[in-house]
LOLUM-621703 format. One record per residue: residue in one letter; residue number from 1; x, y, z of N, C-alpha, C in turn. Coordinates in nm, 2 decimals, always signed. Each point is the difference from the previous one (the first is absolute). Example, Ala and Ser with C-alpha at 12.3 -4.5 7.8 and 13.67 -1.06 7.14 Angstrom:
{residuo:A&num:1&n_east:+1.32&n_north:-0.57&n_up:+0.78&ca_east:-0.09&ca_north:+0.12&ca_up:+0.00&c_east:+0.09&c_north:+0.12&c_up:+0.00}
{residuo:S&num:2&n_east:-0.04&n_north:+0.11&n_up:-0.07&ca_east:+0.09&ca_north:+0.11&ca_up:+0.00&c_east:-0.08&c_north:+0.11&c_up:+0.08}
//
This chain:
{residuo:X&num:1&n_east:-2.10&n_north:-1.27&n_up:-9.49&ca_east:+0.13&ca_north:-0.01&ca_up:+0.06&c_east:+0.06&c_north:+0.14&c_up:+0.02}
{residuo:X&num:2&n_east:-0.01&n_north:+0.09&n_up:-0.09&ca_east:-0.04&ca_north:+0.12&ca_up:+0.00&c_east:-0.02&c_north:+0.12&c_up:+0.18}
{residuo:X&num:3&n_east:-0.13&n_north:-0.08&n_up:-0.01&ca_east:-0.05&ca_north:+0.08&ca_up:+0.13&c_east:+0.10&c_north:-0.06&c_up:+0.11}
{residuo:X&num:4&n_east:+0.05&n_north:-0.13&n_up:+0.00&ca_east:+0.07&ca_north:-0.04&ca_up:+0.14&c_east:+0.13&c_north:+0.08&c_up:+0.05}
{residuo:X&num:5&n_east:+0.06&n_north:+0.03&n_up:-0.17&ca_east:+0.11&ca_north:+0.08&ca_up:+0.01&c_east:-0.01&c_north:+0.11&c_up:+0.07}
{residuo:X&num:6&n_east:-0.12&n_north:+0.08&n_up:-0.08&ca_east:-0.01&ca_north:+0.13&ca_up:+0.01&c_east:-0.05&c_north:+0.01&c_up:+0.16}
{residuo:X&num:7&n_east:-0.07&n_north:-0.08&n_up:+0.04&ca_east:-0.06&ca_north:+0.00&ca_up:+0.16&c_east:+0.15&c_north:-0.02&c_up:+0.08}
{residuo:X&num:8&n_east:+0.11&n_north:-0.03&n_up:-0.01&ca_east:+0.08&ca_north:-0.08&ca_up:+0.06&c_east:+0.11&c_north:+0.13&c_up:+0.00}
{residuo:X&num:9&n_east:+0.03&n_north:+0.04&n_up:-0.07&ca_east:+0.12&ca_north:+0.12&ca_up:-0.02&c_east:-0.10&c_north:+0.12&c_up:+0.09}
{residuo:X&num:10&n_east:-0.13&n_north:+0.01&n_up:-0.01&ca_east:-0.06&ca_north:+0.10&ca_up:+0.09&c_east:+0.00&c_north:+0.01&c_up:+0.10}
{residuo:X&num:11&n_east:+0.02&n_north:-0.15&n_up:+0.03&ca_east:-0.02&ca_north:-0.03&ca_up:+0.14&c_east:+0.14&c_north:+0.02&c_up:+0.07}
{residuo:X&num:12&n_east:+0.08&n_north:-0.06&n_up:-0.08&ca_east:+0.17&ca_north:+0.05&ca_up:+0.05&c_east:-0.04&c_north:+0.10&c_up:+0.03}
{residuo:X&num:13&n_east:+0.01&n_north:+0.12&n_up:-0.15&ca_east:+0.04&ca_north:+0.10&ca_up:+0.02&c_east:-0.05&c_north:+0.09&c_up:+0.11}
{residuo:X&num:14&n_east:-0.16&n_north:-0.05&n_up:+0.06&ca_east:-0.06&ca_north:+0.06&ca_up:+0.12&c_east:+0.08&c_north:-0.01&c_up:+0.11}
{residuo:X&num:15&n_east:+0.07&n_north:-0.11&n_up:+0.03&ca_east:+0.03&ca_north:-0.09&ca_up:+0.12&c_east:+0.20&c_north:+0.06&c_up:+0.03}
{residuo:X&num:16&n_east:+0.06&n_north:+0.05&n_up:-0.14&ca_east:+0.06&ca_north:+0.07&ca_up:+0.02&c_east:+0.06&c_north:+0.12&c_up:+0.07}
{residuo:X&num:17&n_east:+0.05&n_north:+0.03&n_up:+0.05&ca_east:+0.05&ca_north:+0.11&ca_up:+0.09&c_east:+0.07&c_north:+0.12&c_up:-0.14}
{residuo:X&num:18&n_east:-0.07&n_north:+0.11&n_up:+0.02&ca_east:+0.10&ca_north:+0.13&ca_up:-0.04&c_east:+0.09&c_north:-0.02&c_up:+0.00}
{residuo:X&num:19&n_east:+0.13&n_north:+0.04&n_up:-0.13&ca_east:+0.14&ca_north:+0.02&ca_up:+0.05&c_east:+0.03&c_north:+0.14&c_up:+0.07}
{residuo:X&num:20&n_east:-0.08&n_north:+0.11&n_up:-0.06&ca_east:+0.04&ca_north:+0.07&ca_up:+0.03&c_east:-0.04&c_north:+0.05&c_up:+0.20}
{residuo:X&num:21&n_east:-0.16&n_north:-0.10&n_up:+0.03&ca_east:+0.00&ca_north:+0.00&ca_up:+0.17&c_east:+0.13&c_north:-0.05&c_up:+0.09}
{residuo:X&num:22&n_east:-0.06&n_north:-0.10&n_up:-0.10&ca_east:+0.12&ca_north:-0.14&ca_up:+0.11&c_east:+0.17&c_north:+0.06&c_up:-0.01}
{residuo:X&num:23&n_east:+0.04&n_north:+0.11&n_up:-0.06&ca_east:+0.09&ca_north:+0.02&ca_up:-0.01&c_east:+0.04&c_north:+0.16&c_up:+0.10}
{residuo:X&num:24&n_east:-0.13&n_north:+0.09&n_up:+0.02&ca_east:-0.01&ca_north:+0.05&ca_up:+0.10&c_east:-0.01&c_north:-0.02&c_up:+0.11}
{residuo:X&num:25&n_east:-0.08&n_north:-0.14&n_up:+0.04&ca_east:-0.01&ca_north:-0.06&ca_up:+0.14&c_east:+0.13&c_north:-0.03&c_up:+0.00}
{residuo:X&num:26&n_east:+0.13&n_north:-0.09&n_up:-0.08&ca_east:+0.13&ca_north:-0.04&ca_up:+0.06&c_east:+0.08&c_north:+0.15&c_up:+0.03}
{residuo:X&num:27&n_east:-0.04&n_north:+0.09&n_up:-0.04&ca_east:+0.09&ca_north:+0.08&ca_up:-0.01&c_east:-0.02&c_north:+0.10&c_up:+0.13}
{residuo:X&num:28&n_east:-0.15&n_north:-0.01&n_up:+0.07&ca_east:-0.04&ca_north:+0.07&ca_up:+0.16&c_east:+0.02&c_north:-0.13&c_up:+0.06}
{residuo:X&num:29&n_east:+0.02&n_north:-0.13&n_up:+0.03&ca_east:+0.05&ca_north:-0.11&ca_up:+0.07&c_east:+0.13&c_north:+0.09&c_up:+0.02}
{residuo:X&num:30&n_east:+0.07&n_north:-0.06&n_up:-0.14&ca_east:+0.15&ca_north:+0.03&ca_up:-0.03&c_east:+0.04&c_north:+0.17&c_up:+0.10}
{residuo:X&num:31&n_east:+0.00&n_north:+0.11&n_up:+0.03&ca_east:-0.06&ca_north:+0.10&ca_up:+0.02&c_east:+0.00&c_north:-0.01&c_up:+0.14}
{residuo:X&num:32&n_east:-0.13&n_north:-0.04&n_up:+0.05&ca_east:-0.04&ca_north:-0.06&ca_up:+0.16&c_east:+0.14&c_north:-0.06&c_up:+0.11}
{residuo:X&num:33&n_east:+0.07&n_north:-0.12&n_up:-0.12&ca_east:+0.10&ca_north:-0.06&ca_up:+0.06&c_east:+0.16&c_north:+0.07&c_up:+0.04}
{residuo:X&num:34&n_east:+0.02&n_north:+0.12&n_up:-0.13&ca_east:+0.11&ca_north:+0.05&ca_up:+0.02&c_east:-0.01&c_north:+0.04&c_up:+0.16}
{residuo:X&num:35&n_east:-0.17&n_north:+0.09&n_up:-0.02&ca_east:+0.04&ca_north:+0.13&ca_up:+0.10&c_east:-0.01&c_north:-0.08&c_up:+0.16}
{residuo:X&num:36&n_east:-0.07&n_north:-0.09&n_up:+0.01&ca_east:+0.02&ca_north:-0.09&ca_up:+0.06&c_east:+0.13&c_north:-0.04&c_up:+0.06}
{residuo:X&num:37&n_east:+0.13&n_north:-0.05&n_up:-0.08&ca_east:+0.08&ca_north:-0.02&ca_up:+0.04&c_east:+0.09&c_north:+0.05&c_up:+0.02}
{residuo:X&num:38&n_east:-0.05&n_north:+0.13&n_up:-0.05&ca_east:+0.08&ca_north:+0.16&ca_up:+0.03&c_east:-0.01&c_north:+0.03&c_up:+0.11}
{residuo:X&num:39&n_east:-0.13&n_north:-0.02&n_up:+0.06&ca_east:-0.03&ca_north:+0.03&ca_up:+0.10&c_east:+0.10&c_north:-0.09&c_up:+0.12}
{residuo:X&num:40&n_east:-0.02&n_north:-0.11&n_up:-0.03&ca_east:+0.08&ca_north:-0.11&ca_up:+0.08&c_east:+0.13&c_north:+0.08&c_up:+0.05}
{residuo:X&num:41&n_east:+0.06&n_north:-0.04&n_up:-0.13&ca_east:+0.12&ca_north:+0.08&ca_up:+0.02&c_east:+0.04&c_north:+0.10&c_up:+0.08}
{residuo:X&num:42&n_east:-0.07&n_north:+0.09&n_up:-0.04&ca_east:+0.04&ca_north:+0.13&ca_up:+0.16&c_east:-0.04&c_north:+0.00&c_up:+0.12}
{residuo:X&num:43&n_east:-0.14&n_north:-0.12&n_up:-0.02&ca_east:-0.02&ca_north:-0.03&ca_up:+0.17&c_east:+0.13&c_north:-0.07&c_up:+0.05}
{residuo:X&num:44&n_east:+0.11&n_north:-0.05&n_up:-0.07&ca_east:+0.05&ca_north:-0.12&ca_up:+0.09&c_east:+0.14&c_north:+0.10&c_up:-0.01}
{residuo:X&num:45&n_east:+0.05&n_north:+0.10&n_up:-0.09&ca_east:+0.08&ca_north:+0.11&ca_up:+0.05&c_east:+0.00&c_north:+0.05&c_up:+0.12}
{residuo:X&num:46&n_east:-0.16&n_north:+0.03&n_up:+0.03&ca_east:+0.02&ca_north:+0.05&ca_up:+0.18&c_east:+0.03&c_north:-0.06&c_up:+0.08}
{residuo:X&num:47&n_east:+0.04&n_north:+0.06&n_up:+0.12&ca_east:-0.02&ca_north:-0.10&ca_up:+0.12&c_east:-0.06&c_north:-0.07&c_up:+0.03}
{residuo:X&num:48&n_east:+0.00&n_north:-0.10&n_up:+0.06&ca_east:-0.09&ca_north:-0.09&ca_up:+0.07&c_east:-0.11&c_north:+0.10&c_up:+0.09}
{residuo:X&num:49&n_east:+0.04&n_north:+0.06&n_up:+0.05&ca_east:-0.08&ca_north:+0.11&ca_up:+0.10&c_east:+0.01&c_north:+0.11&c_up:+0.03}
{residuo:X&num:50&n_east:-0.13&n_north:+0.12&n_up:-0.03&ca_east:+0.04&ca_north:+0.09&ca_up:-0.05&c_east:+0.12&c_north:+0.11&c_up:+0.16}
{residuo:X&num:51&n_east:+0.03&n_north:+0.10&n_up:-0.07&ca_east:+0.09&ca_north:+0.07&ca_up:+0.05&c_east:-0.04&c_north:+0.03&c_up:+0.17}
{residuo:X&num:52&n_east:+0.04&n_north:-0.05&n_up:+0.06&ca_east:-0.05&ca_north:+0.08&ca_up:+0.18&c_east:-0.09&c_north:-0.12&c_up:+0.06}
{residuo:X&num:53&n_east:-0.02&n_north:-0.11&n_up:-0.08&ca_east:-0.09&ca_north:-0.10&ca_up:+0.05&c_east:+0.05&c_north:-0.05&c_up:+0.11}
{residuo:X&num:54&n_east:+0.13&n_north:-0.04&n_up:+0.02&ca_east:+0.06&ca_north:-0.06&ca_up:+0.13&c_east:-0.03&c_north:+0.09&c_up:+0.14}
{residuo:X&num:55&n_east:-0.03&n_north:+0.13&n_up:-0.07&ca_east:+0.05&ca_north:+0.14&ca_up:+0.16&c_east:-0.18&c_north:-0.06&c_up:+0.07}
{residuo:X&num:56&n_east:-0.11&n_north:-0.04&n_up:-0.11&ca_east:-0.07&ca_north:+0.04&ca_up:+0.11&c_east:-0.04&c_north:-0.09&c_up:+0.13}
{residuo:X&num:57&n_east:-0.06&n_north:+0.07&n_up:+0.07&ca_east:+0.00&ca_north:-0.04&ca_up:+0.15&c_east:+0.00&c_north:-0.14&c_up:+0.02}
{residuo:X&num:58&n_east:-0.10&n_north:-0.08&n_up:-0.04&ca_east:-0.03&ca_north:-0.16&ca_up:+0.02&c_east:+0.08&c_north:-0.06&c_up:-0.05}
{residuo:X&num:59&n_east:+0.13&n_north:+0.03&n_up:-0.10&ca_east:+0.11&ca_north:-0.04&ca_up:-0.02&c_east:+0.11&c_north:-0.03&c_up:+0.12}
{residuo:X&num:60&n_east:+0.01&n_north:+0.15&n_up:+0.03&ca_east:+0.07&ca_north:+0.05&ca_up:+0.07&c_east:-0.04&c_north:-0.04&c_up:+0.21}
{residuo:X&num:61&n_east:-0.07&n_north:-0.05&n_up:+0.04&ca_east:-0.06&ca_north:-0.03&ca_up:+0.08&c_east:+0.03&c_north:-0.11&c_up:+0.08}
{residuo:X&num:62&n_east:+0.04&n_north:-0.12&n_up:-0.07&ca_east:+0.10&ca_north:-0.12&ca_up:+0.02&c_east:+0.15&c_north:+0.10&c_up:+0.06}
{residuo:X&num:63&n_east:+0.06&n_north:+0.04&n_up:-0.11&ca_east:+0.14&ca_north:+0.03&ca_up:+0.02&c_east:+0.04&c_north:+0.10&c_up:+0.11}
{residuo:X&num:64&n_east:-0.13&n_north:+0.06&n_up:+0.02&ca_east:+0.01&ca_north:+0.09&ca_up:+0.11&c_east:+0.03&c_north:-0.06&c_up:+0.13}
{residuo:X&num:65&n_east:-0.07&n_north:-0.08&n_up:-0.01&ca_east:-0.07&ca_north:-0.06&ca_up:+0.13&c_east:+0.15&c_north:-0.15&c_up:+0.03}
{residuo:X&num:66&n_east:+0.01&n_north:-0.03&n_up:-0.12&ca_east:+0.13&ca_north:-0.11&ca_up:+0.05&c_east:+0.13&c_north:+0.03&c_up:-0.01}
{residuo:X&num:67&n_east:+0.09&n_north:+0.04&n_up:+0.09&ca_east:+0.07&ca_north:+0.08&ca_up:+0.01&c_east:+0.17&c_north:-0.10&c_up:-0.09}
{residuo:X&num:68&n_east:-0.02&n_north:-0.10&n_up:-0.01&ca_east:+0.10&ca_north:-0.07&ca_up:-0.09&c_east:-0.03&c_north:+0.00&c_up:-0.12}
{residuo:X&num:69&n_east:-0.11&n_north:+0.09&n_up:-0.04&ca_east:+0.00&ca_north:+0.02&ca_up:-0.12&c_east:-0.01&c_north:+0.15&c_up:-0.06}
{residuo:X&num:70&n_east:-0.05&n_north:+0.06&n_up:+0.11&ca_east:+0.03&ca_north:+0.19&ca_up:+0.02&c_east:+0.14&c_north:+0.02&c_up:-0.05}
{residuo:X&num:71&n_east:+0.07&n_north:-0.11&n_up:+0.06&ca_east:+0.17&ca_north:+0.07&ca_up:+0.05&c_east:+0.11&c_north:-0.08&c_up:-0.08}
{residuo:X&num:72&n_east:-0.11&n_north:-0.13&n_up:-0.10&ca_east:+0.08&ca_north:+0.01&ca_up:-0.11&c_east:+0.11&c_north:+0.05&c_up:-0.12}
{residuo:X&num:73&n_east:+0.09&n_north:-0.04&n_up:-0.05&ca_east:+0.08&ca_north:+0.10&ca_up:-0.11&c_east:-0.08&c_north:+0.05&c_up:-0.10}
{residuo:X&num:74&n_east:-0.04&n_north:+0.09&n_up:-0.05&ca_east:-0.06&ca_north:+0.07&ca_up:-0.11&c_east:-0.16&c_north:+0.10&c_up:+0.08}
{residuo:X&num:75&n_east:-0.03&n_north:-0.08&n_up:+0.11&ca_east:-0.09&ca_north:+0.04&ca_up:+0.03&c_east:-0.02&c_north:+0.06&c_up:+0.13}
{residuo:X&num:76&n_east:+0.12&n_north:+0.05&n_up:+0.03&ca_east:+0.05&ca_north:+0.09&ca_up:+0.15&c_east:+0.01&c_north:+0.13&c_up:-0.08}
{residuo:X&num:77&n_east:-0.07&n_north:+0.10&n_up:+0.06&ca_east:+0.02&ca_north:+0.13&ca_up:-0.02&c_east:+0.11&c_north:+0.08&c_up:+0.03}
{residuo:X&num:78&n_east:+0.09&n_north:+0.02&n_up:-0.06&ca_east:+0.13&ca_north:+0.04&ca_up:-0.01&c_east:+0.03&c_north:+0.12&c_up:+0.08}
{residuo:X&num:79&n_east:-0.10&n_north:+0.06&n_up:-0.01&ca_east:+0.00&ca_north:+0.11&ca_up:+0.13&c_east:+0.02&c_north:-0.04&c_up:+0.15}
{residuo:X&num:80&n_east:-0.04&n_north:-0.16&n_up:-0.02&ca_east:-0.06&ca_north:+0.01&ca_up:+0.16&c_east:+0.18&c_north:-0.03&c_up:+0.04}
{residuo:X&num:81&n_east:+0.09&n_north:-0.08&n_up:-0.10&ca_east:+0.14&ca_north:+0.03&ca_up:+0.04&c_east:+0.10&c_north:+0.12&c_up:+0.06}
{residuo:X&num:82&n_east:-0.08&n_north:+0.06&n_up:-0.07&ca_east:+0.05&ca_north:+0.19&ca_up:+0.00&c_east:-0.03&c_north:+0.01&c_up:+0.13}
{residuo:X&num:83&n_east:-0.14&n_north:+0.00&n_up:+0.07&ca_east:-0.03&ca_north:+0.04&ca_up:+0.10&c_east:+0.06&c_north:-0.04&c_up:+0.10}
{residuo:X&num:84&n_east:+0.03&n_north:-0.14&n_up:-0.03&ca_east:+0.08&ca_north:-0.08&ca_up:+0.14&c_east:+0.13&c_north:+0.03&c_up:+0.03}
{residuo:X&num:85&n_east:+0.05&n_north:+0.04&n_up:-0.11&ca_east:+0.14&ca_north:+0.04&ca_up:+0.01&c_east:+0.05&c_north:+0.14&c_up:+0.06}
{residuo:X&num:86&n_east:-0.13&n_north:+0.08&n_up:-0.07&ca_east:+0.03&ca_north:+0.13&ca_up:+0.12&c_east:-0.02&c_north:+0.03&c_up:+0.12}
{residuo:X&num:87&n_east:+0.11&n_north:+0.07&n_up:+0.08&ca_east:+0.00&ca_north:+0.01&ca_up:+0.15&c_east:-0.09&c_north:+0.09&c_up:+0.02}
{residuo:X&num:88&n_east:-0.13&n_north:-0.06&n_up:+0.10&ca_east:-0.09&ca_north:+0.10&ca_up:+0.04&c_east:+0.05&c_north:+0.06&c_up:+0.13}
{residuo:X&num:89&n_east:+0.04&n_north:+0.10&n_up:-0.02&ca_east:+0.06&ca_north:+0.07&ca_up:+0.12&c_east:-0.12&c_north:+0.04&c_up:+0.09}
{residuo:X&num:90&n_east:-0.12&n_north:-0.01&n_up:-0.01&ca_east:-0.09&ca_north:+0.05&ca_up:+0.10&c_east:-0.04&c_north:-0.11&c_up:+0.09}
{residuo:X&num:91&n_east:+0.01&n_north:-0.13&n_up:-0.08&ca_east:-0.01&ca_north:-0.12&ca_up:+0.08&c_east:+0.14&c_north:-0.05&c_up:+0.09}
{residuo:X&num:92&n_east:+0.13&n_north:+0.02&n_up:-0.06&ca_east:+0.12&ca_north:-0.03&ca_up:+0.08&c_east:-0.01&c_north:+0.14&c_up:+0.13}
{residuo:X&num:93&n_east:-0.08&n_north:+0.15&n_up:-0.03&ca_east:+0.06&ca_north:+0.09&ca_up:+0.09&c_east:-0.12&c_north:-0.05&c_up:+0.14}
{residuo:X&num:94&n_east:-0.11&n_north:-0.08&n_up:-0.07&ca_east:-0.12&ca_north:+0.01&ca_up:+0.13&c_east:+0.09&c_north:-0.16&c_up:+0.11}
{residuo:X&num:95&n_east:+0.03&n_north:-0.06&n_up:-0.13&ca_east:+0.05&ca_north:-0.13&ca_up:+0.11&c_east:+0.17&c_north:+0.04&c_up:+0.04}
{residuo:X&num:96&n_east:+0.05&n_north:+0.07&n_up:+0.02&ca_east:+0.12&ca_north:+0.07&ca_up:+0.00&c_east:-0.03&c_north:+0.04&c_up:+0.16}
{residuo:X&num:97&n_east:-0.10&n_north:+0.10&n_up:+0.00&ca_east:-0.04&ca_north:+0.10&ca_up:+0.11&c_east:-0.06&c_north:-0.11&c_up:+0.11}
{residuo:X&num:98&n_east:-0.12&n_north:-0.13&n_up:-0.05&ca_east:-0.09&ca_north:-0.09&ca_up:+0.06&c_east:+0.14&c_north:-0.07&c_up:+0.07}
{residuo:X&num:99&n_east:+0.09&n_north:-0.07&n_up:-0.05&ca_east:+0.15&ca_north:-0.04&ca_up:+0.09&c_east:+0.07&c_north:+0.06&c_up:+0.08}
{residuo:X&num:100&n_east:-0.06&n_north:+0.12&n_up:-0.03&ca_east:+0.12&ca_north:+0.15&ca_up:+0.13&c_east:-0.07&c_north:-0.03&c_up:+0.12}
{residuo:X&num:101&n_east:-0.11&n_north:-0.03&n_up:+0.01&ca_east:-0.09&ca_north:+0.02&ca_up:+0.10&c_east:-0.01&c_north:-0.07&c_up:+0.10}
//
């Protein structure tokens, strides 16, 4: 009866896991997960898209081309106000002179 014991606790104790493995494996899981969700975290701090992604061309390509959406609020180039408002005197003096005639 002897031997059954002694065979049987061997056998556990083979079939057993290390405390001190199994306690390094939770602790590089454990480890893996923080930086992981560290990681998360500052991806979802950014933007959705990075900085200048809207400017490029195949963005920009549609809005060019459809002019109720060129001439939109936020998306009218504020200059182009400027320009309209100033008197081009070279164009008033040519059609000025083209009516004298």
């Amino acid at each position: 009866m002897k031997f059954i014991m002694e065979f049987a606790e061997d056998l556990i104790l083979r079939l057993m896991e290390d405390p001190v493995e199994r306690d390094r494996h939770f602790r590089e899981r454990l480890y893996a997960v923080k930086d992981r969700c560290k990681k998360t975290k500052e991806m979802w701090s950014l933007p959705l898209r990075p900085y200048g992604f809207w400017t490029f061309e195949r963005h920009n390509a549609q809005i060019f081309s459809d002019s109720k959406i060129s001439q939109a609020q936020g998306r009218r180039d504020p200059y182009d106000d400027l320009l309209q408002n100033v008197p081009n005197t070279s164009t008033s003096h040519s059609s000025s002179t083209s009516t004298s005639k």
